[in-house]
TORSE-607592 format. One record per residue (C-alpha): residue number from 1; residue in three letters; chain; x, y, z. Coordinates in steps of 0.02 Angstrom, whole numbers, m for minus. Layout:
// residues N
<site nr="NUM" rest="ALA" kette="A" x="X" y="Y" z="Z"/>
...
// end
This chain:
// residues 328
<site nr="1" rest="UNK" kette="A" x="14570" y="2433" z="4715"/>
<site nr="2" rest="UNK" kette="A" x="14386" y="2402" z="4665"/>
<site nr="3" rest="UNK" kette="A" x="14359" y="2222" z="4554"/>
<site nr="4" rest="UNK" kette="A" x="14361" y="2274" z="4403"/>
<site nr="5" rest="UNK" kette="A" x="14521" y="2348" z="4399"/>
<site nr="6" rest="UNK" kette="A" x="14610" y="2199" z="4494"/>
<site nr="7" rest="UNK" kette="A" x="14550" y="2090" z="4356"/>
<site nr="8" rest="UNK" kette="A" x="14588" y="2216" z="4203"/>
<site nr="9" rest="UNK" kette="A" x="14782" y="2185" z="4229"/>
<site nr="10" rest="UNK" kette="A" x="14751" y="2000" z="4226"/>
<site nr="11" rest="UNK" kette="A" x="14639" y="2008" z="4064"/>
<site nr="12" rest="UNK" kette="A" x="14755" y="2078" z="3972"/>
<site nr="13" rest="UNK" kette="A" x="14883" y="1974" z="4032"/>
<site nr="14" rest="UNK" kette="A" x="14800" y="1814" z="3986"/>
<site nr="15" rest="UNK" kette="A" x="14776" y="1928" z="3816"/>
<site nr="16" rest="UNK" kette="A" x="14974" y="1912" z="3794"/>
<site nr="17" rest="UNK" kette="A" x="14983" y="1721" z="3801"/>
<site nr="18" rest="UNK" kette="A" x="14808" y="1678" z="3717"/>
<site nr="19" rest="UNK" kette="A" x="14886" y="1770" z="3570"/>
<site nr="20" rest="UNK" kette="A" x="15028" y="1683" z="3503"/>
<site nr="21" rest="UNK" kette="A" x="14911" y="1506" z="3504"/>
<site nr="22" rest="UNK" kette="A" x="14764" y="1606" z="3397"/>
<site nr="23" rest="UNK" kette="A" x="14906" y="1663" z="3285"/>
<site nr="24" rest="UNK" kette="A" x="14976" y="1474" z="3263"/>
<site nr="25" rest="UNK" kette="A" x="14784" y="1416" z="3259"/>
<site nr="26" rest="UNK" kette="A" x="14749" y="1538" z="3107"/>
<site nr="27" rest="UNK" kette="A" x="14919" y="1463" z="3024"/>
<site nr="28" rest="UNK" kette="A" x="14879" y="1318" z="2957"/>
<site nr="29" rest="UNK" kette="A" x="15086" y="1276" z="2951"/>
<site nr="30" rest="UNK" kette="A" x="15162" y="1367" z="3079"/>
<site nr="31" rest="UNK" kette="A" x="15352" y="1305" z="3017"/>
<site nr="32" rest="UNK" kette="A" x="15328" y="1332" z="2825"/>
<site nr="33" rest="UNK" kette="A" x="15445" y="1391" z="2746"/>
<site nr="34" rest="UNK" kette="A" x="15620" y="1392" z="2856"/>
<site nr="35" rest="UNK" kette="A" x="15734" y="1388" z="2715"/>
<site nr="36" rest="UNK" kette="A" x="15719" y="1441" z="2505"/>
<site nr="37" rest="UNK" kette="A" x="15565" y="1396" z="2393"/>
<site nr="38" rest="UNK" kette="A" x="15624" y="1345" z="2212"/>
<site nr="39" rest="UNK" kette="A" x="15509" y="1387" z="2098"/>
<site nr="40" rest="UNK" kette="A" x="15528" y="1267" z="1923"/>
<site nr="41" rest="UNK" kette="A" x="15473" y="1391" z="1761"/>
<site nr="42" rest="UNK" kette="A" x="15499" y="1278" z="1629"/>
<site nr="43" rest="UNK" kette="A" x="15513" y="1391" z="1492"/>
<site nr="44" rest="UNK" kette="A" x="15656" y="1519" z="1453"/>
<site nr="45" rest="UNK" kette="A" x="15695" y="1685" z="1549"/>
<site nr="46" rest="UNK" kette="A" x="15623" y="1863" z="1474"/>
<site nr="47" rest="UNK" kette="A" x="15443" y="1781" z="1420"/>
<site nr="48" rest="UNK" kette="A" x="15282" y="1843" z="1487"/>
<site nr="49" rest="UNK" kette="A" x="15287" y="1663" z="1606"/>
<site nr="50" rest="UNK" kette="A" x="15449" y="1697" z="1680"/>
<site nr="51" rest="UNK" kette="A" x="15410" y="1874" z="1728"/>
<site nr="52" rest="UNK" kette="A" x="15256" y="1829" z="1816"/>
<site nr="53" rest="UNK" kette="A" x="15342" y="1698" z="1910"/>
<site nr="54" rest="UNK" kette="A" x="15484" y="1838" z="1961"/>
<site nr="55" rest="UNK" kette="A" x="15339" y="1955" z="2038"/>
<site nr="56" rest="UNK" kette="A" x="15240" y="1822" z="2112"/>
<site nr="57" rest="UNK" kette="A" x="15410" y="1766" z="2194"/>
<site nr="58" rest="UNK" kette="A" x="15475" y="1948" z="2271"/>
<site nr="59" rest="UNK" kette="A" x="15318" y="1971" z="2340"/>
<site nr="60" rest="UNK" kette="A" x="15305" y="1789" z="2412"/>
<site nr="61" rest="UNK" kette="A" x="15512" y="1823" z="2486"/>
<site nr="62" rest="UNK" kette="A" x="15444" y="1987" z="2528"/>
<site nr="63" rest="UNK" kette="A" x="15285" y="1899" z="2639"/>
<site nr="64" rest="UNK" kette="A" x="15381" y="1743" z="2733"/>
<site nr="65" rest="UNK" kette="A" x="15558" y="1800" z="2749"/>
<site nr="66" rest="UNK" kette="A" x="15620" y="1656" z="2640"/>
<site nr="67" rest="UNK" kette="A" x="15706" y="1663" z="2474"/>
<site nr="68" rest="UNK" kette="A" x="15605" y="1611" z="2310"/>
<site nr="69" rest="UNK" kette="A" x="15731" y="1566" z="2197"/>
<site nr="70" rest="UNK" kette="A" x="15667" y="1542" z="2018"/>
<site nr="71" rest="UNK" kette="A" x="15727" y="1416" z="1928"/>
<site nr="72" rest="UNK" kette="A" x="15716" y="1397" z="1737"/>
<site nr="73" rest="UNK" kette="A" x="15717" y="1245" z="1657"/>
<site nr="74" rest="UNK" kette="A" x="15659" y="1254" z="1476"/>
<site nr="75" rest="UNK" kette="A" x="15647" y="1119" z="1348"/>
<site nr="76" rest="UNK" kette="A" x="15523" y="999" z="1265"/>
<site nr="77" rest="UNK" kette="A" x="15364" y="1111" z="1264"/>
<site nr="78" rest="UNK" kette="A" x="15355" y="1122" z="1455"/>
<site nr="79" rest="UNK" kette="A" x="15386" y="955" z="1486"/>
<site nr="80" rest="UNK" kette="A" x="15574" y="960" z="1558"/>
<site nr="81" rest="UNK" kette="A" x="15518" y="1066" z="1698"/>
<site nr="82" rest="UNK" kette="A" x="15350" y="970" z="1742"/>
<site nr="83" rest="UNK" kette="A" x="15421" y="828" z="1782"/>
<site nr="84" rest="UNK" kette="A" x="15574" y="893" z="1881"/>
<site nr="85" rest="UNK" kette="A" x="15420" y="948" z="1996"/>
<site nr="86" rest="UNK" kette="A" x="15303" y="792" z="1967"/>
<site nr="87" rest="UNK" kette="A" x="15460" y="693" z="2031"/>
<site nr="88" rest="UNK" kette="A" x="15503" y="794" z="2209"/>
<site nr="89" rest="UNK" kette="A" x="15494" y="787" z="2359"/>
<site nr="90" rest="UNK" kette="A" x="15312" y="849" z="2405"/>
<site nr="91" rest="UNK" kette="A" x="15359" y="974" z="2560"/>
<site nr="92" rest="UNK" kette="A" x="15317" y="1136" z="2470"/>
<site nr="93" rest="UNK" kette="A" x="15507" y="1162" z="2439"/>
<site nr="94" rest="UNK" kette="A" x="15504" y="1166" z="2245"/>
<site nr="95" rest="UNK" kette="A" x="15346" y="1245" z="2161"/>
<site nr="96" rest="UNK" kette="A" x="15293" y="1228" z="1974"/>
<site nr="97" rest="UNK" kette="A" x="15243" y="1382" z="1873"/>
<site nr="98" rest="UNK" kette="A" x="15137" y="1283" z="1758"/>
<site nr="99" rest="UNK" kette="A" x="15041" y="1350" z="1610"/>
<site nr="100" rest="UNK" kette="A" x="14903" y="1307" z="1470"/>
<site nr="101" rest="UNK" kette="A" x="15032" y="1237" z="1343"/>
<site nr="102" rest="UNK" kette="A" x="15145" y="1138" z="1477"/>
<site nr="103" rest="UNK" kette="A" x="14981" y="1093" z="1592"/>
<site nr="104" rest="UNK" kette="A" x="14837" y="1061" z="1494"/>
<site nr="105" rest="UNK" kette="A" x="14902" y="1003" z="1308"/>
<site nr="106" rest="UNK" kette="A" x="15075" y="903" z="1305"/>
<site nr="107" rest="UNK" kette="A" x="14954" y="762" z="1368"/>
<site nr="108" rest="UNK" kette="A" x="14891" y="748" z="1203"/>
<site nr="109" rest="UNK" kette="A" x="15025" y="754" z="1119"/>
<site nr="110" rest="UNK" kette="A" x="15153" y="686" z="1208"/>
<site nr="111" rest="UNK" kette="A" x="15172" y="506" z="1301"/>
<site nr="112" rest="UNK" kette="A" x="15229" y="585" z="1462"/>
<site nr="113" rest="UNK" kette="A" x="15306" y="510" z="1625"/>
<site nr="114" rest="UNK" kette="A" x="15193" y="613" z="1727"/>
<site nr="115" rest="UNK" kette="A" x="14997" y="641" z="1748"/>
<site nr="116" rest="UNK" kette="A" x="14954" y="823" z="1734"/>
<site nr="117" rest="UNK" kette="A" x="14805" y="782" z="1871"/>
<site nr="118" rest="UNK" kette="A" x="14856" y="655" z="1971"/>
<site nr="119" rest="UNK" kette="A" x="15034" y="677" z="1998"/>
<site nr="120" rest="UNK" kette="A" x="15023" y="879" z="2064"/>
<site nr="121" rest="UNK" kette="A" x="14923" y="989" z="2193"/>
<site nr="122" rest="UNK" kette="A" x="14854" y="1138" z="2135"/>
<site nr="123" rest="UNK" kette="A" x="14881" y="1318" z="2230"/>
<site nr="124" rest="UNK" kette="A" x="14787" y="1440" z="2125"/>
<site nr="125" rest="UNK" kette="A" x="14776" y="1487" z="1950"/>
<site nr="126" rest="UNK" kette="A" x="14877" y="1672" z="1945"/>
<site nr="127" rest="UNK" kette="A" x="14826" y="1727" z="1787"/>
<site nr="128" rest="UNK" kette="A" x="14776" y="1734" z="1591"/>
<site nr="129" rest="UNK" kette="A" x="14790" y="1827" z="1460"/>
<site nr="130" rest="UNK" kette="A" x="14705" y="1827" z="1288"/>
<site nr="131" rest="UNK" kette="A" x="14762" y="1799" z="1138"/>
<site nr="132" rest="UNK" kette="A" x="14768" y="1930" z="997"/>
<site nr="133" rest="UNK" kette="A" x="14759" y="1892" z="815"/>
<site nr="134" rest="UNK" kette="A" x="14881" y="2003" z="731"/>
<site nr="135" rest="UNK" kette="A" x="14925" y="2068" z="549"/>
<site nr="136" rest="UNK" kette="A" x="15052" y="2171" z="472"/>
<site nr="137" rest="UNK" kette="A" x="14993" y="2369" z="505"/>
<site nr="138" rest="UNK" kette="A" x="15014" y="2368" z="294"/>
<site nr="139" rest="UNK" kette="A" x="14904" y="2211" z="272"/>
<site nr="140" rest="UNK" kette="A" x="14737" y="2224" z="156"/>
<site nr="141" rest="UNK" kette="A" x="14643" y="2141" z="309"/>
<site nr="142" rest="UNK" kette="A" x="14553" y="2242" z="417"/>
<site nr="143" rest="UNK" kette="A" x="14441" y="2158" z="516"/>
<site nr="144" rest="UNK" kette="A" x="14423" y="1959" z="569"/>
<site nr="145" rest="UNK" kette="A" x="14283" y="1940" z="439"/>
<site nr="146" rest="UNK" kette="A" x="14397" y="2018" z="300"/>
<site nr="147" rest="UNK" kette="A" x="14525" y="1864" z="359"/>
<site nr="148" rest="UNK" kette="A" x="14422" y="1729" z="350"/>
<site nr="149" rest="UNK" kette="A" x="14344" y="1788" z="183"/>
<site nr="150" rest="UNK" kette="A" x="14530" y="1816" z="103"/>
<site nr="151" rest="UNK" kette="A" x="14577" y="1642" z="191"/>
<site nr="152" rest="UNK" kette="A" x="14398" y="1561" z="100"/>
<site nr="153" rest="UNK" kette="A" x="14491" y="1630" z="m79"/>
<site nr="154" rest="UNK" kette="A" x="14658" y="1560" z="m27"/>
<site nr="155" rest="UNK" kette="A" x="14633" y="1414" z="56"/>
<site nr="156" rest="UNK" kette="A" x="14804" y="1354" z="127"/>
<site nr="157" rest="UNK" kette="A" x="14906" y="1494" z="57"/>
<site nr="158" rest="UNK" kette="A" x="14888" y="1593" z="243"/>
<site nr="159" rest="UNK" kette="A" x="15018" y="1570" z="353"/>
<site nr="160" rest="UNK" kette="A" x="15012" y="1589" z="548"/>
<site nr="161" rest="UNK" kette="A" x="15168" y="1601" z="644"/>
<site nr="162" rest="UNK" kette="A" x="15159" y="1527" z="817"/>
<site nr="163" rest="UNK" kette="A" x="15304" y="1510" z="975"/>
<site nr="164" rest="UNK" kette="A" x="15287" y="1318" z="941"/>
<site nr="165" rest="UNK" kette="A" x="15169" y="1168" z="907"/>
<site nr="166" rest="UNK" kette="A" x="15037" y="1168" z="1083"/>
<site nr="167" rest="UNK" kette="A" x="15068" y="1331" z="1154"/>
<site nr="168" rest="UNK" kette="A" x="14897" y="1451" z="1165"/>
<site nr="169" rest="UNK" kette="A" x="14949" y="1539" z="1003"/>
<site nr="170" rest="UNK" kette="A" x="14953" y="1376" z="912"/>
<site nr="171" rest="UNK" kette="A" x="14810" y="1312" z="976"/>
<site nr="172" rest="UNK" kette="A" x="14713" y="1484" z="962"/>
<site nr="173" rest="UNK" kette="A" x="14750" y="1488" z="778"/>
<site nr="174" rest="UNK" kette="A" x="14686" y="1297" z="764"/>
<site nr="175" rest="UNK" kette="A" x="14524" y="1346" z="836"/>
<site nr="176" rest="UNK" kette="A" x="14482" y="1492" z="753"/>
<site nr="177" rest="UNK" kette="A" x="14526" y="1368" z="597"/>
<site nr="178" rest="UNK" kette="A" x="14398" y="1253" z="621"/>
<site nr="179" rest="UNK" kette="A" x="14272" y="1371" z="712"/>
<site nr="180" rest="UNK" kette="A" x="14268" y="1464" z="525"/>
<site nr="181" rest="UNK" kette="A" x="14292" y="1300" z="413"/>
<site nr="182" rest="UNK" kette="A" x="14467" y="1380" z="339"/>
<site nr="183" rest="UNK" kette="A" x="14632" y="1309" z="295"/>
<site nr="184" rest="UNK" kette="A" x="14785" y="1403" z="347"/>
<site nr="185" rest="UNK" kette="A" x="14942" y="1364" z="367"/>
<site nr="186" rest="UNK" kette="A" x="15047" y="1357" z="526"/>
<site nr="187" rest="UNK" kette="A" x="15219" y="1378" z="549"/>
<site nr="188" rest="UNK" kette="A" x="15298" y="1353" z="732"/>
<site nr="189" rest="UNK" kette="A" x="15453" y="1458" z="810"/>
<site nr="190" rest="UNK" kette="A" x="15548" y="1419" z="936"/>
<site nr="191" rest="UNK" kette="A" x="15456" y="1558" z="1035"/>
<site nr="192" rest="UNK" kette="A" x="15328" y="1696" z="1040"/>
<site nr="193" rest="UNK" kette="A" x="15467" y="1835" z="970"/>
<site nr="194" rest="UNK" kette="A" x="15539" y="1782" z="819"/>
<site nr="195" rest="UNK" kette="A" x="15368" y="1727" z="740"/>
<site nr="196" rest="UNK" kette="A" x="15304" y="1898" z="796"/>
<site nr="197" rest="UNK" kette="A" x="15446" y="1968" z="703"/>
<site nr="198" rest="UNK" kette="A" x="15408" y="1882" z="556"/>
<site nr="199" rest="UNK" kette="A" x="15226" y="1952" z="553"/>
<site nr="200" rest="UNK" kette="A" x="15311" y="2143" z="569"/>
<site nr="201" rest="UNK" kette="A" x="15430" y="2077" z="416"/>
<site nr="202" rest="UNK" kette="A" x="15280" y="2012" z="310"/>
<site nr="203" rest="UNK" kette="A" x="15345" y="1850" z="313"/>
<site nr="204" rest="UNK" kette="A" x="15194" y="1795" z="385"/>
<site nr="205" rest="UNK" kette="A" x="15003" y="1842" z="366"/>
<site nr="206" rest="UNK" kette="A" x="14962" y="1828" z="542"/>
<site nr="207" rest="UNK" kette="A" x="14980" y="1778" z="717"/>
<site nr="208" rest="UNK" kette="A" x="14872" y="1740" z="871"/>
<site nr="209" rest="UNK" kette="A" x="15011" y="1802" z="958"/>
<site nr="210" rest="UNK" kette="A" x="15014" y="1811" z="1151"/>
<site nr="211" rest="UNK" kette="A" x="14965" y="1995" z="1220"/>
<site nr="212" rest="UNK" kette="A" x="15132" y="2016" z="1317"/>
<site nr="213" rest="UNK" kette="A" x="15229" y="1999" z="1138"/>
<site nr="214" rest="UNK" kette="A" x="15096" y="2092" z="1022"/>
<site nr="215" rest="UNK" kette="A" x="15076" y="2246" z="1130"/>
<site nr="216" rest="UNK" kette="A" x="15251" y="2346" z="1108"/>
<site nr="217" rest="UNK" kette="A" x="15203" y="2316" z="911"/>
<site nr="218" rest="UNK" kette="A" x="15021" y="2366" z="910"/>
<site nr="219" rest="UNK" kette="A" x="15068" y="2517" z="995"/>
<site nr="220" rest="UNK" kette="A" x="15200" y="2598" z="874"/>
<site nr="221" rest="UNK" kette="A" x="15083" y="2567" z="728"/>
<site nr="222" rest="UNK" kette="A" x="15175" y="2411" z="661"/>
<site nr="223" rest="UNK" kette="A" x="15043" y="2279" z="701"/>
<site nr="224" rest="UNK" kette="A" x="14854" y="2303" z="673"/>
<site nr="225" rest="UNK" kette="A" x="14753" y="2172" z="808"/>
<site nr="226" rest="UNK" kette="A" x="14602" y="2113" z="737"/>
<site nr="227" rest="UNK" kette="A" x="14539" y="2026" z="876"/>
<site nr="228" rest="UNK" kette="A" x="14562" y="1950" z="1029"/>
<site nr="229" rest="UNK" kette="A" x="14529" y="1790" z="1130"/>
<site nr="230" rest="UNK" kette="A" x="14484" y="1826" z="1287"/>
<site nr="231" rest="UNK" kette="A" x="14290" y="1845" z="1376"/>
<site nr="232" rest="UNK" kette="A" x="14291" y="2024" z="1389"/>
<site nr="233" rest="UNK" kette="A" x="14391" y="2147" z="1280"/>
<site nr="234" rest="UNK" kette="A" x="14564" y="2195" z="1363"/>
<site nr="235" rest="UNK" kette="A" x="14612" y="2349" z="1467"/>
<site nr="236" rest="UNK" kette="A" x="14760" y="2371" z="1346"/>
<site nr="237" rest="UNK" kette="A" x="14686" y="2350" z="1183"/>
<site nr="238" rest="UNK" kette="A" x="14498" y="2430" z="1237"/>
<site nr="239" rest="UNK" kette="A" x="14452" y="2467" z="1058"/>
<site nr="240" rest="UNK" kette="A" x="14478" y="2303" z="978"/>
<site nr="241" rest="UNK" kette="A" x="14337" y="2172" z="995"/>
<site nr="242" rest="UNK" kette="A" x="14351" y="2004" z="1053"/>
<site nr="243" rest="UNK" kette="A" x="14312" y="1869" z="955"/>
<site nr="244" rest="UNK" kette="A" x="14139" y="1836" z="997"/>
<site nr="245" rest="UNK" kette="A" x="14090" y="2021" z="960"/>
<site nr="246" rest="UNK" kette="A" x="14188" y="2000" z="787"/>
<site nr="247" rest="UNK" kette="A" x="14070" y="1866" z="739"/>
<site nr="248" rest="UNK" kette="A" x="14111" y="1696" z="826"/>
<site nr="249" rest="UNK" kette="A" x="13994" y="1624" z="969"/>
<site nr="250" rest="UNK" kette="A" x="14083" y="1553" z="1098"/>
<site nr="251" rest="UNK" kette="A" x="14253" y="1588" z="1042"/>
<site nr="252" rest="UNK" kette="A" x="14353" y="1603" z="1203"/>
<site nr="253" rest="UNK" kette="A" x="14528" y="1556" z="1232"/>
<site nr="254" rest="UNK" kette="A" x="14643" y="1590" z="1375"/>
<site nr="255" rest="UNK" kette="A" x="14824" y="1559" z="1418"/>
<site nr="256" rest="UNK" kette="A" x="14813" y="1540" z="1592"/>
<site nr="257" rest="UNK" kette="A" x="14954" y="1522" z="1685"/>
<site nr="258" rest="UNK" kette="A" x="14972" y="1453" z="1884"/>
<site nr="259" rest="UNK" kette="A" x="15048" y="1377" z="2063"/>
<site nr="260" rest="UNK" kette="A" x="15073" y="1178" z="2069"/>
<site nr="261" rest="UNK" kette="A" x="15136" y="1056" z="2182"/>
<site nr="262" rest="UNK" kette="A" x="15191" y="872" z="2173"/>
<site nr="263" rest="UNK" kette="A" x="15064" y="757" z="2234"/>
<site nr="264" rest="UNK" kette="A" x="15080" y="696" z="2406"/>
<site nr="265" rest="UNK" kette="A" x="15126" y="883" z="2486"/>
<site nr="266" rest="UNK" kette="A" x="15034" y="912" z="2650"/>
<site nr="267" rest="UNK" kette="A" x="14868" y="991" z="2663"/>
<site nr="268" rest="UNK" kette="A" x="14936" y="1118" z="2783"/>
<site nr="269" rest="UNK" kette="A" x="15068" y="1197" z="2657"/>
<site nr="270" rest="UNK" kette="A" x="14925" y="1181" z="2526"/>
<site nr="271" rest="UNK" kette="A" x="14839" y="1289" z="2626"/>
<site nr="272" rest="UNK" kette="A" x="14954" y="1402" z="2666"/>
<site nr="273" rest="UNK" kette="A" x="15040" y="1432" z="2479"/>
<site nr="274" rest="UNK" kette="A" x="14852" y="1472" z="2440"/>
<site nr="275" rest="UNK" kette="A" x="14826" y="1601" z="2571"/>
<site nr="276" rest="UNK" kette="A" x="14989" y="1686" z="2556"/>
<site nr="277" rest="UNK" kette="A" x="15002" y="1703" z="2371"/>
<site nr="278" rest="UNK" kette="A" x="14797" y="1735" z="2347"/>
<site nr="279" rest="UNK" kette="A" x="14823" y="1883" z="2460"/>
<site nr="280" rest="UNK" kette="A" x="14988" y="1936" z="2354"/>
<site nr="281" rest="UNK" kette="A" x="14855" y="1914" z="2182"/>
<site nr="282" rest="UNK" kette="A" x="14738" y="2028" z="2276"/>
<site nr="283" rest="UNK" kette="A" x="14873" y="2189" z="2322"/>
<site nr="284" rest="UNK" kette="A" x="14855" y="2330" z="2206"/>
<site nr="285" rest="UNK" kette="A" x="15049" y="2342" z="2149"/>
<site nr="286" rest="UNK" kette="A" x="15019" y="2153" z="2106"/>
<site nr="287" rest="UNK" kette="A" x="14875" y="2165" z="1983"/>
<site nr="288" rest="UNK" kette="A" x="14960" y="2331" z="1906"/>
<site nr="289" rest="UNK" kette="A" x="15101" y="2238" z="1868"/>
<site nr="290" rest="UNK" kette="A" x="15021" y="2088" z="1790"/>
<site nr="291" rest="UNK" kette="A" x="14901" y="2229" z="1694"/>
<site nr="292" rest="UNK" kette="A" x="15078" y="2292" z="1629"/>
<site nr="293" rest="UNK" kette="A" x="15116" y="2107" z="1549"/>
<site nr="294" rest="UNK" kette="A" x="14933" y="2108" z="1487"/>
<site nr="295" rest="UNK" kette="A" x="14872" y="1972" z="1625"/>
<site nr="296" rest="UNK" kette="A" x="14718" y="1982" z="1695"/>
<site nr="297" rest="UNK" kette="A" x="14724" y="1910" z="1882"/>
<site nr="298" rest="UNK" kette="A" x="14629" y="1754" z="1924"/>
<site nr="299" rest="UNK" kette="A" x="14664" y="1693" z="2110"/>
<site nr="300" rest="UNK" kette="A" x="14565" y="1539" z="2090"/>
<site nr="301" rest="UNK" kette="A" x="14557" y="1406" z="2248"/>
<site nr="302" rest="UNK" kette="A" x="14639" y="1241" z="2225"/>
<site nr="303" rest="UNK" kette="A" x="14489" y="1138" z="2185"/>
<site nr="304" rest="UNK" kette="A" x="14431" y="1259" z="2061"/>
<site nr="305" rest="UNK" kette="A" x="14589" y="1269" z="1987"/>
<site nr="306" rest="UNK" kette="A" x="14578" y="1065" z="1970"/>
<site nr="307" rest="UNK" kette="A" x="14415" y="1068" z="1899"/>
<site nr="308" rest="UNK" kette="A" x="14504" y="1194" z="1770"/>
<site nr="309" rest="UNK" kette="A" x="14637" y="1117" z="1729"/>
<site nr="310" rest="UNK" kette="A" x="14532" y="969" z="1689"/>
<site nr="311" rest="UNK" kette="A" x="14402" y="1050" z="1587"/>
<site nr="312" rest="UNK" kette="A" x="14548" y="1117" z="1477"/>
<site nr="313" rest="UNK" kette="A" x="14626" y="948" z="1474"/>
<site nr="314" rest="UNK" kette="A" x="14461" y="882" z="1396"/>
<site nr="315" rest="UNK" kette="A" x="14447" y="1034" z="1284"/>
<site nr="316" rest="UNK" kette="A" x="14605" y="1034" z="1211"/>
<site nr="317" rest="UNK" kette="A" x="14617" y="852" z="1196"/>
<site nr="318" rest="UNK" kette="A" x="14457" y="867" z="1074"/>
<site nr="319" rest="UNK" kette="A" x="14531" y="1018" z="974"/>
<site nr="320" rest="UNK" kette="A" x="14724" y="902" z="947"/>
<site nr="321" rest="UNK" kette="A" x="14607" y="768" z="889"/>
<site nr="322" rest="UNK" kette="A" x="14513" y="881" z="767"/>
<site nr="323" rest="UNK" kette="A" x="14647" y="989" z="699"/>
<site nr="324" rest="UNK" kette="A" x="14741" y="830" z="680"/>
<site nr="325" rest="UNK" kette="A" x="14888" y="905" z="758"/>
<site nr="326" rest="UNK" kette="A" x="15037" y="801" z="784"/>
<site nr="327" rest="UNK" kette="A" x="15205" y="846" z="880"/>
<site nr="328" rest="UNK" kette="A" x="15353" y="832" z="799"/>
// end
């Protein structure tokens, strides 16, 4: 046998063993997970939140062979749930499905037990969704500058229904308030549904209702959307402008929704949770499924999502102060 075919069986030999270590070298925690991940959704089953937790969780059971068991845990705005996680044990055992509402408001207007920034990790942003201001299909308005003209004749006497004081709807309708220098009135629900319902009933002049629970009513006529929140006009809704095109610069609000952590979890599973569920964010079937719930996918990197979370912190914080909004 000539050299090079003596040392071919021994190459790919050494092959076999090298490959297991690169494998565990590109893993940055080779024994994460070996048992359940509980995922904390602190807001009630059947909501746009919850069901983006569910298919974030398959697919994460689906990629590591371990169960993700989702846990809901409503109550106080977010703030039951956030603090269940702020308070456990940091191993990457129980997650936090956080959003714009629990994450980046209750701070100002709550005393909380927990800081939103120092107190979690964050994996990755998931995904937003704009808002979409609303009317009843048999309402006089037509078009965002018809609203704010009617609201300019009535000042006060417009109501807007919300799923409760600091979510994204709320806080949507507060800004577009003082962006256009009217007064409307809000009333809060105890979610997105029944104050959607109200808008069908003309109970309610309007809402700046979360995509996910305006879209089955904008599509069988009963709801006529005005506007929407977001950067860029949505896939769903491709014929109605967003606000900026309807006549108000810089008029862009999300409801972003994402992965946390409690402080003190190790680097490793950081790394990992980031890896595994960015790739999930980045599969076809994924960002289908979040298009069906009217989310557009974000997939942001922990420090980006900090700087995020902090920058809506600040925003927010401003727009409480403003609005005068107090919780009740």
């Amino acid at each position: 046998m000539n050299r090079p075919h003596r040392l071919a069986p021994l190459a790919a030999a050494a092959s076999l063993v090298c490959a297991p270590a690169l494998a565990q070298t590109n893993d940055p925690a080779p024994g994460y997970p070996d048992r359940p991940i509980r995922l904390i959704v602190p807001f009630p089953p059947g909501g746009s939140t919850d069901g983006a937790a569910r298919i974030i969780g398959q697919k994460v059971t689906e990629l590591w062979g371990q169960q993700v068991l989702i846990d809901n845990r409503p109550g106080a705005t977010g703030i039951i749930g956030s603090e269940l996680v702020a308070k456990a044990n940091p191993d990457g055992y129980t997650l936090l499905f956080g959003t714009i509402g629990s994450h980046s408001v209750n701070v100002s207007l709550f005393k909380l037990s927990y800081d939103p920034l120092k107190d979690f990790e964050p994996i990755t942003m998931t995904a937003a969704v704009g808002n979409v201001l609303v009317v009843n299909a048999r309402s006089p308005v037509k078009s965002v500058k018809d609203l704010i003209s009617l609201a300019r004749q009535k000042p006060g006497e417009l109501t807007f229904g919300s799923s409760g004081i600091g979510g994204a709807p709320h806080l949507t309708g507060e800004f577009f308030a003082l962006r256009t220098g009217v007064k409307m009135t809000h009333v809060p629900y105890k979610g997105g549904a029944p104050a959607i319902a109200d808008v069908v009933g003309g109970n309610l002049a309007m809402s700046f209702a979360s995509m996910t629970s305006a879209l089955p009513f904008i599509k069988d006529g009963r709801l006529r959307p005005l506007a929407v929140s977001s950067a860029k006009r949505s896939p769903q809704l491709p014929d109605v402008p967003t606000m900026m095109e309807a006549g108000l610069p810089d008029f862009v609000v999300r409801d972003w929704q994402g992965l946390l952590v409690p402080r003190g979890t190790p680097r490793p599973v950081i790394d990992k949770l980031w890896r595994g569920v960015g790739g999930i964010l980045k599969q076809p079937e994924t960002i289908e499924r979040f298009a069906a719930l009217g989310m557009d996918i974000i997939a942001s990197p922990p420090e980006e999502f900090r700087k995020d979370i902090a920058s809506e912190i600040a925003r927010w914080a401003k727009v409480v102060r403003e609005a005068n909004i107090k919780a009740e």
